[in-house]
C-alpha positions as CSV (number, residue, x, y, z in Angstrom):
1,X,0.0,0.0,0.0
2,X,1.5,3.3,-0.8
3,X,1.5,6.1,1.4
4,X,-1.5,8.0,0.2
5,X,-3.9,5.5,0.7
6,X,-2.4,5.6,4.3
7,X,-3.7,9.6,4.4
8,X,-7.3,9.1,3.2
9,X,-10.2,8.6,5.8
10,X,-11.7,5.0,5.2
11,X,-14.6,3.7,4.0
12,X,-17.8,4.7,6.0
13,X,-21.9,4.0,6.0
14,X,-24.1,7.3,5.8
15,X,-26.7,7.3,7.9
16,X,-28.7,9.4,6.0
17,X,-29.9,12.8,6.8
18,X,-31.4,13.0,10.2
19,X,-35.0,13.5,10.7
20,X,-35.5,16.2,13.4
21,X,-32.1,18.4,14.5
22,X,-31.3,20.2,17.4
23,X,-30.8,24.1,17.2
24,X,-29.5,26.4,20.0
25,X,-31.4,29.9,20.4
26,X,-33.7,31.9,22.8
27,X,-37.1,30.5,23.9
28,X,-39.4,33.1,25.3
29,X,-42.5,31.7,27.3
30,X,-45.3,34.4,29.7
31,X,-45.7,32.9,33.3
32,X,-48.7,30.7,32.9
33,X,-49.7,31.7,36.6
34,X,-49.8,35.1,35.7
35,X,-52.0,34.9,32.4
36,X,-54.2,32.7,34.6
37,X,-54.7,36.0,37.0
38,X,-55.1,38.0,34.2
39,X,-57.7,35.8,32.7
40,X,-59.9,35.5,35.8
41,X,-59.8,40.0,36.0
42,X,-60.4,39.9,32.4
43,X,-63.0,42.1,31.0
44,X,-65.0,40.4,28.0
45,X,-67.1,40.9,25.5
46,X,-69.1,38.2,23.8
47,X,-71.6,38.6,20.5
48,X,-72.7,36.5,17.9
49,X,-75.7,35.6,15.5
50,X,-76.5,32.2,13.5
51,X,-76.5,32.6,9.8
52,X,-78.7,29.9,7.3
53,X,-75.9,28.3,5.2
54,X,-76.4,25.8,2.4
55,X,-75.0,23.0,5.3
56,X,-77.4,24.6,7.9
57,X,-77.5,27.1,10.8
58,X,-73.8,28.2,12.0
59,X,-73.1,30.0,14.6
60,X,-70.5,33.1,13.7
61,X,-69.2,34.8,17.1
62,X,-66.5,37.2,18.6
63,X,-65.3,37.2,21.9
64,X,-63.4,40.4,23.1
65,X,-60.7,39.9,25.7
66,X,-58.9,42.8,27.8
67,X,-56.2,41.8,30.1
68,X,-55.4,44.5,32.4
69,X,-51.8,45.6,32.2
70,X,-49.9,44.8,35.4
71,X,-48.9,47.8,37.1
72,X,-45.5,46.9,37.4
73,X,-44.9,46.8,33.0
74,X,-43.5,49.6,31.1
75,X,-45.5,51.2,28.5
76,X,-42.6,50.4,26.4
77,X,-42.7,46.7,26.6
78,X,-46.4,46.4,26.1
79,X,-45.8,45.3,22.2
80,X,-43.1,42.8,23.2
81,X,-45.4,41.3,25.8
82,X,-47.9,41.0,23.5
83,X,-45.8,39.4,20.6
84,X,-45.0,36.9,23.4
85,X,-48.8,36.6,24.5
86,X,-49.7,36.1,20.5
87,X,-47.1,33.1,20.3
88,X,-47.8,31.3,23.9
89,X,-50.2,27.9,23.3
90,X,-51.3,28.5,26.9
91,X,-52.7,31.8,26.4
92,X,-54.2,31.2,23.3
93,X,-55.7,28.2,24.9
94,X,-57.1,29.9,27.7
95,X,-58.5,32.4,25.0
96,X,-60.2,29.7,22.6
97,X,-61.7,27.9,25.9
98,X,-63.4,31.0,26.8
99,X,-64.5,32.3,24.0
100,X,-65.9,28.5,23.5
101,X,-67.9,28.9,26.7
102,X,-69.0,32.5,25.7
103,X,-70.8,30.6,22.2
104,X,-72.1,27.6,24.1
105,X,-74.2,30.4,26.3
106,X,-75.4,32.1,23.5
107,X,-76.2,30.3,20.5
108,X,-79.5,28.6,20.7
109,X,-78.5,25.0,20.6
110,X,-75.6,22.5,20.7
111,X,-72.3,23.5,18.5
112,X,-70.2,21.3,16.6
113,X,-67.4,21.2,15.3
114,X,-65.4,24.6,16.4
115,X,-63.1,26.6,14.5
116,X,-61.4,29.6,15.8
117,X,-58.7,32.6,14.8
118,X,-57.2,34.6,17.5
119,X,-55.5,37.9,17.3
120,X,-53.6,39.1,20.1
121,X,-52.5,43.2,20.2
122,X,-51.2,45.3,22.9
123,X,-54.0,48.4,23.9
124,X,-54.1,51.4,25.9
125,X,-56.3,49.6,28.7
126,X,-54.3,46.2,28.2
127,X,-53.9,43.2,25.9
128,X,-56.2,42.7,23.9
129,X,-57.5,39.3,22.1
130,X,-60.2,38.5,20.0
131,X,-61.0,35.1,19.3
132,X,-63.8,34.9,16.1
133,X,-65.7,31.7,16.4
134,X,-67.2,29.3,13.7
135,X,-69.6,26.3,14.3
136,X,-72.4,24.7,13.0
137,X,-75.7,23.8,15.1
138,X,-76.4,20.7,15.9
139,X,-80.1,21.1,16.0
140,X,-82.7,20.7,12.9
141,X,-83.1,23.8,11.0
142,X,-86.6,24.8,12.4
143,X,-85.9,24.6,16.1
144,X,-82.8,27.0,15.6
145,X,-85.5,29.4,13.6
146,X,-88.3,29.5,16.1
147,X,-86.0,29.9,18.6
148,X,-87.0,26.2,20.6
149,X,-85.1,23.1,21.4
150,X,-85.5,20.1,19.2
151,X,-89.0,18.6,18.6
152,X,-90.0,16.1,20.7
């Protein structure tokens, strides 16, 4: 064997390209206790109205969130707080579960299948977040009409 061969790496099995890889960087996450405080002081607003579709009745409604700015933040980092707040699965959570609970005690009847789209922004009186709600009704087109349960 000659003395380059003796130089060169040797002969070695790829393992192919990995499926998931790690990456260092900053991870920002709100104080779920804190958001939880928040949410209980919250003051919200809830409306909505059911709309005849080709499917049937669905029931389109908003729910308003404001969630008083602690004393304790600088005006300044309102924005950043809520850029954090628009990101955080647990506040958005806590958003869609409410605003949830805001349509199942207004529409007239059982919802189905829920869809939602939350926007988070700072506000003068605190941050705000709206969650827009989708469903259908679950009861037959008449009852939802007249305003009554489902026939017996």
């Amino acid at each position: 064997m000659d003395d380059s061969h003796a130089r060169r790496p040797g002969l070695a099995k790829t393992r192919g390209e990995r499926l998931v890889r790690a990456r260092a960087g900053t991870w920002l996450v709100g104080s779920d206790g804190r958001f939880r405080a928040m949410f209980e002081a919250a003051d919200t607003v809830s409306e909505g109205s059911v709309k005849i579709e080709d499917g049937g009745a669905v029931w389109y409604g908003t729910t308003s969130v404001i969630l008083a700015w602690p004393a304790s933040l600088a005006d300044s980092s309102r924005d950043f707080v809520a850029a954090v707040a628009a990101k955080d699965p647990h506040v958005r959570l806590r958003a869609i579960r409410l605003a949830h609970r805001e349509a199942c005690l207004r529409a007239p009847g059982a919802l189905g299948r829920v869809e939602c789209e939350v926007s988070v922004a700072a506000h003068a009186d605190g941050l705000r977040i709206d969650v827009d709600v989708q469903a259908p009704l679950t009861l037959p087109r008449n009852a939802e009409l007249s305003g009554r349960g489902p026939a017996s």
